[in-house]
Structure formats: C-alpha cells, structure tokens
C-alpha positions as CSV (number, residue, x, y, z in Angstrom):
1,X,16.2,-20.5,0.4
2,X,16.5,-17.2,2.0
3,X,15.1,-15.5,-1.4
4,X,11.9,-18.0,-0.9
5,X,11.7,-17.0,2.8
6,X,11.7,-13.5,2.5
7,X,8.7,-14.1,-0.3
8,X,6.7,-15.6,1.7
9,X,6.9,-13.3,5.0
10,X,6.4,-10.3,2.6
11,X,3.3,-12.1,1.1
12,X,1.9,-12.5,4.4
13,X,2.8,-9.3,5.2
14,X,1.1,-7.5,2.6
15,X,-2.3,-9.2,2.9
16,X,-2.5,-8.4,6.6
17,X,-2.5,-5.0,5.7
18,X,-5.6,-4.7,4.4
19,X,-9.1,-6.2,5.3
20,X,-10.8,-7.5,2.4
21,X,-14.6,-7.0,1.8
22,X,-17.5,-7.8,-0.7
23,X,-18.9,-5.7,-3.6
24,X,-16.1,-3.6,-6.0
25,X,-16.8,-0.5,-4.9
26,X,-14.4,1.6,-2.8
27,X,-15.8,3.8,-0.2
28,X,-15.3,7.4,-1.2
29,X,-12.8,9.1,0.9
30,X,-12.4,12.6,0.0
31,X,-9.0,14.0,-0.9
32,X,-7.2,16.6,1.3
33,X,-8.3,19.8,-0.6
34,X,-5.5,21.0,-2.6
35,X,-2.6,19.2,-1.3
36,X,0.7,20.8,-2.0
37,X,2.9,17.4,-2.8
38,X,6.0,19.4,-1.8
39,X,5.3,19.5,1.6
40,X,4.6,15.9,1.5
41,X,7.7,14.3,0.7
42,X,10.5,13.5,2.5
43,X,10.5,10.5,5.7
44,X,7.3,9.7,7.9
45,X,6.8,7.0,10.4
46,X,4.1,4.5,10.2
47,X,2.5,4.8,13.4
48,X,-0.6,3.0,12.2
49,X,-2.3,0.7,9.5
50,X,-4.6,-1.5,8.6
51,X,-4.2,-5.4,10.4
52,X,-0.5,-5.3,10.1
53,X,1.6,-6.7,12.7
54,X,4.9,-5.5,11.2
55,X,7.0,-3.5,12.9
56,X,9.8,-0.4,12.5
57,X,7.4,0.8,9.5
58,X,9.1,3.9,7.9
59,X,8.0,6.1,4.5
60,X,10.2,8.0,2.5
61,X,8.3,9.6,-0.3
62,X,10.6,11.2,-3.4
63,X,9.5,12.8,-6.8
64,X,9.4,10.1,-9.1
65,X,11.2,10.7,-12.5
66,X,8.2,11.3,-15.1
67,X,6.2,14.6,-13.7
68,X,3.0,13.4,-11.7
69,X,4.7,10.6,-9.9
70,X,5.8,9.6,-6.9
71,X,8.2,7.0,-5.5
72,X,7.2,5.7,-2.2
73,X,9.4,3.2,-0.4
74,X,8.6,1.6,3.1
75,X,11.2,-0.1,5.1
76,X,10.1,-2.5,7.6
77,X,11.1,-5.4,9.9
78,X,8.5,-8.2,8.5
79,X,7.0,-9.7,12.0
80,X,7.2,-13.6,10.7
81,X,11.4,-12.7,10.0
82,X,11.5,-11.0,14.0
83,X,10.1,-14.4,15.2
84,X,12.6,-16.7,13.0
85,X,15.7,-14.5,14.3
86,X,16.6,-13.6,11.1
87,X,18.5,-10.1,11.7
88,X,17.2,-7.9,8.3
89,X,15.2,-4.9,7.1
90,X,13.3,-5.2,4.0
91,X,12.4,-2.2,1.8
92,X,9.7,-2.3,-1.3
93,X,9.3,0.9,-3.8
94,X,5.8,1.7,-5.4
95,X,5.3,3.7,-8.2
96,X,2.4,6.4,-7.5
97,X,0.8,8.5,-10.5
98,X,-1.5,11.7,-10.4
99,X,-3.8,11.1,-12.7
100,X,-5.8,15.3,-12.4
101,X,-2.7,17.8,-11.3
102,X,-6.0,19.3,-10.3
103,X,-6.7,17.3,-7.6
104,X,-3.6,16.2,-6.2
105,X,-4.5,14.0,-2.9
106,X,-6.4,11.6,-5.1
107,X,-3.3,9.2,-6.7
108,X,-3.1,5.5,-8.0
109,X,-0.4,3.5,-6.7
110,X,1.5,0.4,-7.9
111,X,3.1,-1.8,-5.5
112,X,5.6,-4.3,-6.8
113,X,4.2,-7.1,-4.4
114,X,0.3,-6.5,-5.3
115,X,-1.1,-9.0,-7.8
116,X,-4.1,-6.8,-8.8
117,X,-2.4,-3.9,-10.2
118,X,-3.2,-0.4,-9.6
119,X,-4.7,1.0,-6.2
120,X,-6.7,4.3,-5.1
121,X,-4.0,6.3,-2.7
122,X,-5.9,8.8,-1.0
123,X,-4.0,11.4,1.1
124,X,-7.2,12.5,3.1
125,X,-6.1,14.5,5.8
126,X,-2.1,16.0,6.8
127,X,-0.6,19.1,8.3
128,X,2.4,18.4,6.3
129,X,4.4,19.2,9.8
130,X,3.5,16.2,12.1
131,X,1.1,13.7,10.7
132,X,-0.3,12.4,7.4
133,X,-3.4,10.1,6.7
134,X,-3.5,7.9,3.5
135,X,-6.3,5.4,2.3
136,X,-6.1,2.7,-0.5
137,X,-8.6,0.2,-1.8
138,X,-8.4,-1.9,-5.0
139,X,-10.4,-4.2,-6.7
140,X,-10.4,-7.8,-7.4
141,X,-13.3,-10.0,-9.1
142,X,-16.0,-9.1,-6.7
143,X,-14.0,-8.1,-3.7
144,X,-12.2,-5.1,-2.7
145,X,-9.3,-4.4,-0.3
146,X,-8.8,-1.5,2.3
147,X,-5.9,0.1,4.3
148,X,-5.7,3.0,6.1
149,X,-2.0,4.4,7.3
150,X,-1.4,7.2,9.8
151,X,1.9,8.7,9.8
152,X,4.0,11.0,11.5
153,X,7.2,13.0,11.5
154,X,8.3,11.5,14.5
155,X,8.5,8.1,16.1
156,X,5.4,8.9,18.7
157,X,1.8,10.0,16.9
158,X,0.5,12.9,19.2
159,X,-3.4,10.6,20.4
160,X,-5.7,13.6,19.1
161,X,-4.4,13.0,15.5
162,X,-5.8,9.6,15.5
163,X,-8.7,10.7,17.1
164,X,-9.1,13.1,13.9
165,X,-8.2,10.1,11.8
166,X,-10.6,7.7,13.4
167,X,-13.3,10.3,13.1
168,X,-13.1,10.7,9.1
169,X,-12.9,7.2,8.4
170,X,-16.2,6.7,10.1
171,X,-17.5,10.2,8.1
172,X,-16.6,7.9,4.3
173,X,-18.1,4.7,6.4
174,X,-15.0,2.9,6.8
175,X,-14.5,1.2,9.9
176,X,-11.3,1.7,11.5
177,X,-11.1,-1.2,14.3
178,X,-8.5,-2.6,12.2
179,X,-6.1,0.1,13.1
180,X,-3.2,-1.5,14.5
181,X,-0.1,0.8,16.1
182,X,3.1,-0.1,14.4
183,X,5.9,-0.3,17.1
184,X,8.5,2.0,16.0
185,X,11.3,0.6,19.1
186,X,14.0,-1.6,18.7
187,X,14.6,-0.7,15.0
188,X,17.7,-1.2,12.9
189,X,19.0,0.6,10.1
190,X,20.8,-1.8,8.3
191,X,20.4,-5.3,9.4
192,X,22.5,-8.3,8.5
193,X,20.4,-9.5,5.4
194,X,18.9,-6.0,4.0
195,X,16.3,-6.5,0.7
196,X,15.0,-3.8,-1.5
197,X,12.3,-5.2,-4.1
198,X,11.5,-2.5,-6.5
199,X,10.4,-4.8,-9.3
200,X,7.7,-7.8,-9.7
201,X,7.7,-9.8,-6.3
202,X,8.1,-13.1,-8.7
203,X,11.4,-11.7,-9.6
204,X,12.7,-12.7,-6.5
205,X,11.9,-16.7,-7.0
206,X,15.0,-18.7,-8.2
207,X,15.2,-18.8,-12.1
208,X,13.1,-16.0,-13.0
209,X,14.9,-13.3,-15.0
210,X,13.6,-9.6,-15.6
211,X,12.7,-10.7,-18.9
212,X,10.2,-13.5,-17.5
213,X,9.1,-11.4,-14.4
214,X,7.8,-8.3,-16.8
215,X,5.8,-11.0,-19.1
216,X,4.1,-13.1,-16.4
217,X,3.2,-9.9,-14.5
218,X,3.7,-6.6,-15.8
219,X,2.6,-6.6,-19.3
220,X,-1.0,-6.4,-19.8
221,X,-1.9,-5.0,-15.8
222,X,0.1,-2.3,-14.9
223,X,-1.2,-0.4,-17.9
224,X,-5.2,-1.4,-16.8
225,X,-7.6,0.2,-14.2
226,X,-7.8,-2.2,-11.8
227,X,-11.4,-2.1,-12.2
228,X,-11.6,-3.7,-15.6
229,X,-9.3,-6.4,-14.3
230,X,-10.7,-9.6,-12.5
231,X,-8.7,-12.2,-11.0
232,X,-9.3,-16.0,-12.9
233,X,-7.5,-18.8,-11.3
234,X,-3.5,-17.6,-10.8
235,X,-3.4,-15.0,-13.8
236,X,-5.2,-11.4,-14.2
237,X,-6.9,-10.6,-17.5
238,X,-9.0,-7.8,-18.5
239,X,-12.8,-8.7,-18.4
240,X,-14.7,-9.1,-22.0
241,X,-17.3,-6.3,-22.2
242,X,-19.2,-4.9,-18.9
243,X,-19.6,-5.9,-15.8
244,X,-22.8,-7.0,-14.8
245,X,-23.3,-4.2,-11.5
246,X,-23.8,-5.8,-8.2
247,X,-26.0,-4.5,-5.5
248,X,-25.3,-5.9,-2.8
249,X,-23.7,-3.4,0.2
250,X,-20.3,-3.8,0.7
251,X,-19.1,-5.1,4.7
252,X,-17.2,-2.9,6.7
C-alpha cells in the first residue's frame, strides 16, 4: 500500500513540474558557452522550478560510469506525503548523456519516472560558485513539456540571480510565471520511510519484476529521440515514416 502511495504522489509530482504546451517544438535556449562539467557537479539546492509545490528539493550531480554521462539524483519531500504525515524523503536518479563533448551544456536526460523517454537538459546559465540554471522540454504526440530549475550552492538564492534567470527565459520566449520557490526549511535527511527509485517508476507496483519493468518500458524508448516517439493510448511506439509538420505557434 505504501509502494502504491508513494507512486502516485511521485506521479503527481512530476507532472506539476512542468507546464505543458501545443506544437513539438521546444523553444531554443542556448547552452552556457563551453561549460566545464567539472565545476558542475557535486550538491545544489533547488531554489526554483517550474509549477512544483514540492519541497526540501536538493541535486547532487556525479560522473556517470560510461564517459559523457551524468547521474543526477534529486531528493525531495513530495508535498501530497507532507500533507498525509507520512515522515519520508524520496530520491529518483536520471541518467544524462552528452551527445557533442563539443557543446557540453546541451545534454539529454532520462528520468526513471518520465513515460516519454528522453528530454533536452539545457544548462543555460551558472557561475559554477553559487547558482546554476537548467531547462528541459520533451516531446509527446503534439505537445511538449517545459521546466526550468534554478539552483544554488546554498539554501537561500541571492534575488539578482533570478532576476538574470527570469531575463533569459523571456530572451528564448519562455515564460517564466510558473517559477515557483521551493522551500528549502524544515528538511530531513533521512526520514522514517526513505525511497530511492533509480529504475522504471512501474517497477515499484506490486508484482512487477525487473524483468517485466525493462520490457513494458525500457526496451524500444530509451534507445529513441523522443521526437520520433508519440504517445498512442497507454504505450509509446516510434511513429511510421514522417511527421506531417504543424504550424501552429506553440503557447507559452
């Protein structure tokens, strides 16, 4: 019962951090010129993201073990848990790849509780001492999901970087009125029911073995762009020949 729970507050979790919009294409945010990925790793705070009403968001980014990857894991207090009293921290890994060494602040990402596969994670903007600004969209169908994160070395962001923030989001045309602060107070490090999900989010439902998880999820996505992929009914598959291109302006 508590597995199910947990599912379904990290569900709702991960689609409130993102606002979802027409059209498949992603707004072009440009990558932090020649990002040194050294400098990046290591524990930030989540001060703010997208629509997400989460709270005691923290990053710890490590190098992954295949060269040009990252492992990114975010532990967080999932807001639905808070207001059920259930005393826990939950922590998810996602697998980022740099596709051009060349241009290093322009990475896909995989998180284990995404049904659409791969997303654009854009480090746009850092100073590798005190804050960092990160951008993902992916693609689904017809649609497309954003989310924006601001983070920091410390607890407390410093107003003028989110200024800065605010200020190249609306450069790319993103809208940033979904920014929500993440409350960084009252956090635990260890809580009384502590979760790590670092595979498929199914694998966490009662009766479903690795084995099952990896061929109802895995096999035949991970391994696509997620913009050959569109979403029919409950299952992905890759789309049959091209896409007919749509016009229409995405809303932001």
């Amino acid at each position: 019962m508590m597995k199910i729970l947990l599912v379904w507050a990290a569900v709702v979790g991960v689609s409130r951090a993102h606002t979802l919009h027409l059209g498949r294409t992603c707004p072009e945010v440009a990558p932090f010129p020649n990002l040194s990925i050294d400098k990046v790793l290591g524990m930030w705070y989540v001060t703010y993201k997208f629509d997400t009403d989460n709270t005691c968001l923290v990053w710890n980014i490590t190098r992954g073990e295949v060269p040009d990857t990252l492992l990114v894991t975010e532990t967080r207090q999932l807001a639905l848990l808070d207001m059920l009293g259930v005393n826990h921290t939950q922590a998810v890994t996602a697998l980022v790849d740099i596709p051009n060494p060349e241009v290093p602040g322009k990475m896909r990402v995989r998180w284990p509780t995404s049904l659409t596969g791969k997303a654009d994670f854009t480090v746009f903007d850092t100073d590798y001492d005190k804050y960092m600004a990160v951008f993902e969209c992916d693609r689904a169908g017809l649609l497309h999901r954003r989310s924006a994160t601001i983070l920091s070395r410390t607890p407390t962001l410093d107003h003028l970087f989110l200024t800065r923030v605010q200020r190249l989001l609306e450069n790319a045309d993103v809208k940033h009125t979904a920014l929500s602060a993440v409350s960084q107070e009252s956090c635990r490090r260890s809580g009384q029911h502590n979760w790590h999900v670092d595979k498929e989010l199914f694998g966490l439902l009662p009766g479903a073995d690795e084995e099952d998880v990896h061929s109802r999820v895995s096999e035949g996505v991970v391994d696509y762009d997620i913009s050959q992929l569109e979403i029919i009914g409950e299952g992905v598959e890759a789309v049959r020949g091209s896409l007919q291109s749509h016009n229409d302006k995405p809303v932001l």
